[in-house]
C-alpha positions in Angstrom: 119.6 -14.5 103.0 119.1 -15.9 106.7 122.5 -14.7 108.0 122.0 -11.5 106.4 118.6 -10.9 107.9 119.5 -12.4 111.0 122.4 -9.9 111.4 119.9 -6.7 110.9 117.3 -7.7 113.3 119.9 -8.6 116.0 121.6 -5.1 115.4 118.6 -3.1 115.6 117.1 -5.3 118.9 120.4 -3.9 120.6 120.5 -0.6 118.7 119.7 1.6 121.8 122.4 -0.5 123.9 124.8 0.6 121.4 125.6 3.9 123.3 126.4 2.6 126.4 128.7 0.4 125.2 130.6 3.1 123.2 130.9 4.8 126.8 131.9 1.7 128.4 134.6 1.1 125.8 135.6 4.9 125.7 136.0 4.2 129.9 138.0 0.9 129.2 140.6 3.2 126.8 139.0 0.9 123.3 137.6 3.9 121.8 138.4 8.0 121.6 136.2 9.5 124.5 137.1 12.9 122.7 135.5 11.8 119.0 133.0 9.1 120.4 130.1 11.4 118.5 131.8 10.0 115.3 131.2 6.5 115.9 127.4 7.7 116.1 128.1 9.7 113.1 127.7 12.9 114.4 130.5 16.0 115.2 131.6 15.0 111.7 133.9 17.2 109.9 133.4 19.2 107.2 132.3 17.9 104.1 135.3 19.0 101.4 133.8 20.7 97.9 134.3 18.4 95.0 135.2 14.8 94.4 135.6 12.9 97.6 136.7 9.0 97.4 135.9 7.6 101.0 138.1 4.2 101.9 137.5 2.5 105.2 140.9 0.5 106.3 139.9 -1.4 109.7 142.8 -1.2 111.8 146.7 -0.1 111.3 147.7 -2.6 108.8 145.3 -2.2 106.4 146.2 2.1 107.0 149.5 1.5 106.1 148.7 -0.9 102.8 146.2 1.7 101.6 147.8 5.3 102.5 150.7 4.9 99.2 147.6 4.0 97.0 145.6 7.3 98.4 149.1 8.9 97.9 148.8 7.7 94.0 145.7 8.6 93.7 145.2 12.2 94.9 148.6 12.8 92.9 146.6 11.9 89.6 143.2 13.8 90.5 144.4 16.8 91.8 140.2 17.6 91.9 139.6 14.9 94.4 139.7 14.8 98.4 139.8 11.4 100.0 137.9 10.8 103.5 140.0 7.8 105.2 137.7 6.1 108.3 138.7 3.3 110.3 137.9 1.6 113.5 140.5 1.9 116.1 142.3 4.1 118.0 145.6 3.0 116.8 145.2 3.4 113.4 143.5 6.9 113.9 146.9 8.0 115.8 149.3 6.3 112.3 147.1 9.0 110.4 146.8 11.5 112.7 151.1 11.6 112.1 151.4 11.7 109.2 153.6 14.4 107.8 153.0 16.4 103.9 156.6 14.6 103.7 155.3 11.1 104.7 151.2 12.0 102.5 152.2 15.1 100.2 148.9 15.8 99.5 147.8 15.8 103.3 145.7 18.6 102.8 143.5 16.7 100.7 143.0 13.8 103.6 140.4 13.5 106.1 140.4 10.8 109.1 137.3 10.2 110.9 135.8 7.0 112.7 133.4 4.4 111.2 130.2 5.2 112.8 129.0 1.7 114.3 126.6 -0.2 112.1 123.3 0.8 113.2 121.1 1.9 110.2 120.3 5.4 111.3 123.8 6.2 111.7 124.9 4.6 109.1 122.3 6.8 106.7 123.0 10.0 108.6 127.2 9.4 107.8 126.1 8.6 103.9 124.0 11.8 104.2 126.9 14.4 105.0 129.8 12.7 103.1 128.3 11.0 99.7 131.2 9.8 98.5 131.5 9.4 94.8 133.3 5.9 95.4 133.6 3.8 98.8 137.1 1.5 98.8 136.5 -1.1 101.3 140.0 -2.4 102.3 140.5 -6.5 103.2 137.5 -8.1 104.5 136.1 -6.2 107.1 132.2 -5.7 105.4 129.3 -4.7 107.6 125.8 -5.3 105.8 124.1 -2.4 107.2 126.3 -0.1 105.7 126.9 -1.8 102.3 123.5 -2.3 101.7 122.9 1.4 102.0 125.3 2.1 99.7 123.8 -0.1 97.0 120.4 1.4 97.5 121.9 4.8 97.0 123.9 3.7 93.9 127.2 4.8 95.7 130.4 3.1 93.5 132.1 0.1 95.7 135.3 -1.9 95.3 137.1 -3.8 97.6 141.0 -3.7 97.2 143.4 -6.1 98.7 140.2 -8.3 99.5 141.4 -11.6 101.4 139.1 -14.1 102.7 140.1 -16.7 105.4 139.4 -20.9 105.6 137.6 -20.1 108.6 135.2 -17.3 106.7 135.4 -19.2 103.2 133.4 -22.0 105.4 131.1 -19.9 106.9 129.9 -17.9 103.6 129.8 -21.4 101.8 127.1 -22.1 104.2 125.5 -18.7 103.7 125.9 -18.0 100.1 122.4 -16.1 99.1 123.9 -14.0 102.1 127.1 -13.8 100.7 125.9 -12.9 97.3 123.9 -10.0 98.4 127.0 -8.9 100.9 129.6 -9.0 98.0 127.3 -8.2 95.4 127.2 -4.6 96.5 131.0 -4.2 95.5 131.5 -3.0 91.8 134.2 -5.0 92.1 136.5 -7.6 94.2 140.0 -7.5 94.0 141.9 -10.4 95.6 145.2 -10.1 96.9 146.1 -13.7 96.1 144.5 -16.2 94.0 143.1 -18.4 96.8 140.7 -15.4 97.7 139.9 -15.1 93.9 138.8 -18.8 93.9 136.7 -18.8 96.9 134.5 -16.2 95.9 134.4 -17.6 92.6 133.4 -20.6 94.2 130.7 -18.5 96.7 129.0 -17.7 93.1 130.4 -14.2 93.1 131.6 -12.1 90.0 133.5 -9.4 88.7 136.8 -10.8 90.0 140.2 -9.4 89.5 143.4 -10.3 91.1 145.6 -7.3 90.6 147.8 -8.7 93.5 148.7 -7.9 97.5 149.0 -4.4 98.5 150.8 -5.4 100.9 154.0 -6.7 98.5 154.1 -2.8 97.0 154.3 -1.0 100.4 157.7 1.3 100.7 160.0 0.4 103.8 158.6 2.0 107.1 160.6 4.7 108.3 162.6 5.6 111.6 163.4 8.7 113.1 167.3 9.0 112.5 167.8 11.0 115.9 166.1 8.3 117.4 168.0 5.5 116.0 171.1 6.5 116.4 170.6 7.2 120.5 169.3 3.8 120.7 172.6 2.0 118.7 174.8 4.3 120.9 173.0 2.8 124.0 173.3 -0.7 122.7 177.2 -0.6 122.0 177.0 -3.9 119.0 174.8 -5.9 121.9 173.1 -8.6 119.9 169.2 -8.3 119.4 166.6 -10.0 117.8 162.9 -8.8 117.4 159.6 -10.1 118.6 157.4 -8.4 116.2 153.8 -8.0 116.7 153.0 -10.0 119.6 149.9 -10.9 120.8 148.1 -12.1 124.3 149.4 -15.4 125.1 152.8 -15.6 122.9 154.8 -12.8 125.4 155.4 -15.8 128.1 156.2 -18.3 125.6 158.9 -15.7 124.0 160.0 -14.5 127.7 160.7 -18.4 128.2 162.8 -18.3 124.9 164.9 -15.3 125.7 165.9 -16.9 129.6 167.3 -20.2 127.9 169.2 -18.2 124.9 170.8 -15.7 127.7 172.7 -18.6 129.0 174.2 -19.3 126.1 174.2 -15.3 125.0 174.5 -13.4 128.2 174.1 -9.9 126.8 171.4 -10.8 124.1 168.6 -8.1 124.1 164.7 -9.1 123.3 162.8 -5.9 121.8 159.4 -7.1 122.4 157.0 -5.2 120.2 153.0 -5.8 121.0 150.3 -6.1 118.4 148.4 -3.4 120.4 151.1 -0.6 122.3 148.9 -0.2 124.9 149.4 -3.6 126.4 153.0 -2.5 127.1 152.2 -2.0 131.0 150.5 -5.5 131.2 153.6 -7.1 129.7 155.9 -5.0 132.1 154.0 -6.9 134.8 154.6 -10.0 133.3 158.3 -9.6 132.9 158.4 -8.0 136.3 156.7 -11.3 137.7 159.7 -13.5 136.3 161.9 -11.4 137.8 163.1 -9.9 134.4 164.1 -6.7 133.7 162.6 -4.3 131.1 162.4 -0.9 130.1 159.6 0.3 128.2 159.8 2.1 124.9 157.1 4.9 126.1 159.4 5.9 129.1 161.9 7.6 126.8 164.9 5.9 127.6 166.9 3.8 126.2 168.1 0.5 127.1 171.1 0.0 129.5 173.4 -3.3 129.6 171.1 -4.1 132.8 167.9 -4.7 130.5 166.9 -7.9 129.4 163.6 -6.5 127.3 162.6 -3.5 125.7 159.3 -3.5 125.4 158.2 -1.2 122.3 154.9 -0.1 123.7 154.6 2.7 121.0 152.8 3.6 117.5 154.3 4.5 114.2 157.7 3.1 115.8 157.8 -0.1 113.8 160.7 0.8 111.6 163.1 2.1 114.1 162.5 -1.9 115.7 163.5 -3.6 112.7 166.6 -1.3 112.5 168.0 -2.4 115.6 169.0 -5.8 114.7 168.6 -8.4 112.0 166.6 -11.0 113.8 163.3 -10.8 113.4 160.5 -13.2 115.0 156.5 -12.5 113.3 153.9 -12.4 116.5 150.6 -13.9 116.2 152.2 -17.2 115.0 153.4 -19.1 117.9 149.4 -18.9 118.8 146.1 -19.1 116.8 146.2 -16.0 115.3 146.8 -16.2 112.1 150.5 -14.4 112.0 151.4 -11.0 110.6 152.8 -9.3 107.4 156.5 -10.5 107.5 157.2 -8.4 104.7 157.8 -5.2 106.8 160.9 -7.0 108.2 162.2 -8.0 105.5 162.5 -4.7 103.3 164.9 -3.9 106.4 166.8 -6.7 105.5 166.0 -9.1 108.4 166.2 -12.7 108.7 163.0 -13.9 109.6 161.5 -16.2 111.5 157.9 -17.4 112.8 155.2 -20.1 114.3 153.3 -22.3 112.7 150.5 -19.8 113.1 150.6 -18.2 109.5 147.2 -18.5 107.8 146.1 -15.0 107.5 149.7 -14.3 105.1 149.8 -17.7 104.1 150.3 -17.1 100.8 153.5 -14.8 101.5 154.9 -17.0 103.8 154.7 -19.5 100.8 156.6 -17.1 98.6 159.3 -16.4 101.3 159.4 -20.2 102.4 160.1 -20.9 98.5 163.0 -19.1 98.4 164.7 -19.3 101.5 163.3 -16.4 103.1 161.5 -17.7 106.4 162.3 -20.1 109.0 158.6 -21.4 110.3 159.0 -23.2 113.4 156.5 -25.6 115.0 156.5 -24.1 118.8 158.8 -22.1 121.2 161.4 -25.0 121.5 162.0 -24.8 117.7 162.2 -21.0 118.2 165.4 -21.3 120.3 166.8 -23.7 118.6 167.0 -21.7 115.1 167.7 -18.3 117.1 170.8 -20.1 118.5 171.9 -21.0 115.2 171.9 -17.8 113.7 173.3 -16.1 116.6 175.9 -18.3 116.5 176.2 -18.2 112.5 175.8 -14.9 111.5 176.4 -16.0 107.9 173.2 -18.0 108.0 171.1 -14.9 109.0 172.7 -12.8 106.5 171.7 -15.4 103.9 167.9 -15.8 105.1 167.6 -12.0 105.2 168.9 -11.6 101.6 166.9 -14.6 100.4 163.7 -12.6 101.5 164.6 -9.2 100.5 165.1 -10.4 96.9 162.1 -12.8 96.9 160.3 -9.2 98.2 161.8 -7.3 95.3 160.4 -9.5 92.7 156.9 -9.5 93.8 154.7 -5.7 93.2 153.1 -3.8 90.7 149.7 -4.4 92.7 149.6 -0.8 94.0 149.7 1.0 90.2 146.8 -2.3 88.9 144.7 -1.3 91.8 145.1 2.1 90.8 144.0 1.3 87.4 141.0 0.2 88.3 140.1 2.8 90.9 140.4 5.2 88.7 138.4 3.6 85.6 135.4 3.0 88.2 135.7 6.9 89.4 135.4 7.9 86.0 132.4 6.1 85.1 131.1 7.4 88.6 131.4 11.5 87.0 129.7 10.6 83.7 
């Protein structure tokens, strides 16, 4: 219980700091100057009448695994309202969008911000929302807040859980910690069985592996207008994707588009940041090389001069992966982890990545199985295999279908997640 009680004392020495840094971010652009009060959990919203499920998904990816679920859910408890919190700014815009066509039962859904993990706030958001069940999405667990919720009896699963080598190591060496952090979860559903055996192996219980969200999700959508101005402006140029980019990887990849150029003059990079705000900083990057780009947010499109298009916007993702059928997965080619390839491949990509791949390892396994993923080892590898399928488009074709079937035949974790949701909210209205 060191760790655990370590964490609490530190938080509440810098408790009355936490304000200023909330300004300081909201100053930087990291947090929503306009809703910072939720994030201290106060200017709340309403509290809806009835039934209100509450599931916290920390940034955009875990939004976009968990909105179909919520979808599923409110469709079979037409009683029930769901609150939907998360922790960046990004992922507040994703649901801030959505459409009754995109989330029919939008009118049922409420976004607000995680209030920060001080123990007053923390009480005072439990106060006005009492959930009837908390979903807890991935591995993002603060003890404050969980802890609360176990004193006040409030229902807890976490869906789609996933824990890392890095934090597997960590909890080993904390595990009376990690048995009263888990332990306040009703239960822990892995997405993959490696997370199922690590907690097993923490001491933890009440397992399940109902599978990876993340396999069930439908393919993102693109705004047709939108698409087909962009494939008029392009006129068949060749394209391949830098998905999901982070700091770091944007120089290696603007390396890796100069030398393909010479062999593919009119080859277009679409170089898609992690985070859409770092779309200027990239520009300057480009601009520093003496490369010319044209940034998504300006509202043109790309012209035969443009070697980049940087696609510095949110919710955009699927209009991306429509304009080719090349597809490199940021986060790889440095030690990040990678991204969810997947996304590509329902749009019938061939894909490619870095060696970088341990936060989807288990997918990249899948994909790697069957065909489905080239992983390279650096940048130089990266060419290499880009040239190639340029050059073969027969080979692309064949790595894209390879992982769209290998996609197809995973699933079915969306409705056993559902299952269990819906059993634990039950037992919460007895």
């Amino acid at each position: 219980m060191l760790a655990l009680r370590a964490y609490q004392v530190g938080v509440m020495l810098v408790g009355g700091f936490l304000p200023l840094l909330l300004q300081r971010r909201a100053k930087a652009g990291r947090e929503d100057a306009s809703r910072i009060g939720e994030r201290k959990a106060r200017n709340m919203a309403a509290r809806p009448v009835g039934n209100l499920v509450w599931a916290h998904a920390a940034s955009v990816g875990e939004a976009r695994s968990v909105l179909p679920l919520l979808a599923d859910l409110l469709a079979a408890h037409p009683d029930t309202h769901v609150l939907v919190t998360t922790g960046t700014r990004s992922s507040a815009t994703l649901i801030g969008q959505l459409t009754d066509t995109q989330f029919p039962d939008i009118n049922r859904l409420t976004h607000q911000y995680l209030p920060l993990d001080r123990a007053r706030w923390v009480r005072r958001f439990l106060d006005h929302w009492s959930p009837q069940l908390a979903v807890f999405v991935e591995s993002e667990l603060w003890p404050n807040l969980l802890l609360e919720m176990r004193r006040r009896n409030i229902p807890a699963i976490l869906i789609n859980g996933r824990l890392s080598e890095k934090s597997f190591k960590f909890w080993r060496r904390a595990q009376r910690s990690a048995r009263a952090l888990f332990g306040c979860f009703d239960a822990l559903l892995a997405q993959d069985d490696i997370t199922a055996q690590r907690w097993r192996e923490l001491g933890l219980k009440d397992i399940l592996s109902p599978g990876n969200l993340k396999l069930d999700a439908p393919p993102l959508e693109a705004d047709a207008s939108a698409l087909a101005e962009l494939h008029a402006a392009l006129q068949n140029r060749p394209v391949w994707v830098a998905a999901s980019t982070h700091p770091g990887e944007e120089a290696l990849l603007a390396d890796c588009h100069q030398i393909l150029r010479r062999t593919h003059p009119d080859l277009l990079c679409v170089l898609v940041p992690r985070h859409p705000e770092r779309g200027g900083e990239i520009a300057d990057l480009l601009a520093s090389r003496s490369e010319t780009a044209l940034r998504r947010s300006a509202n043109a499109p790309p012209d035969p001069a443009h070697a980049f298009y940087i696609g510095d916007t949110l919710g955009e993702m699927g209009l991306y992966f429509r304009l080719g059928d090349l597809v490199f997965m940021g986060g790889s080619l440095v030690p990040h982890g990678g991204q969810n390839p997947l996304e590509a491949a329902r749009l019938d990509n061939a894909i490619l990545s870095g060696p970088h791949v341990g936060n989807f390892s288990v997918v990249y396994d899948l994909l790697a199985a069957e065909g489905g993923v080239l992983r390279l080892g650096d940048s130089t590898e990266l060419v290499g295999a880009l040239d190639s399928l340029l050059k073969t488009p027969a080979k692309s074709r064949a790595l894209a279908q390879n992982a769209r079937a290998c996609d197809a035949r995973q699933g079915g974790a969306r409705a056993r997640t559902l299952a269990v949701l819906t059993e634990i909210l039950a037992g919460s209205h007895a």
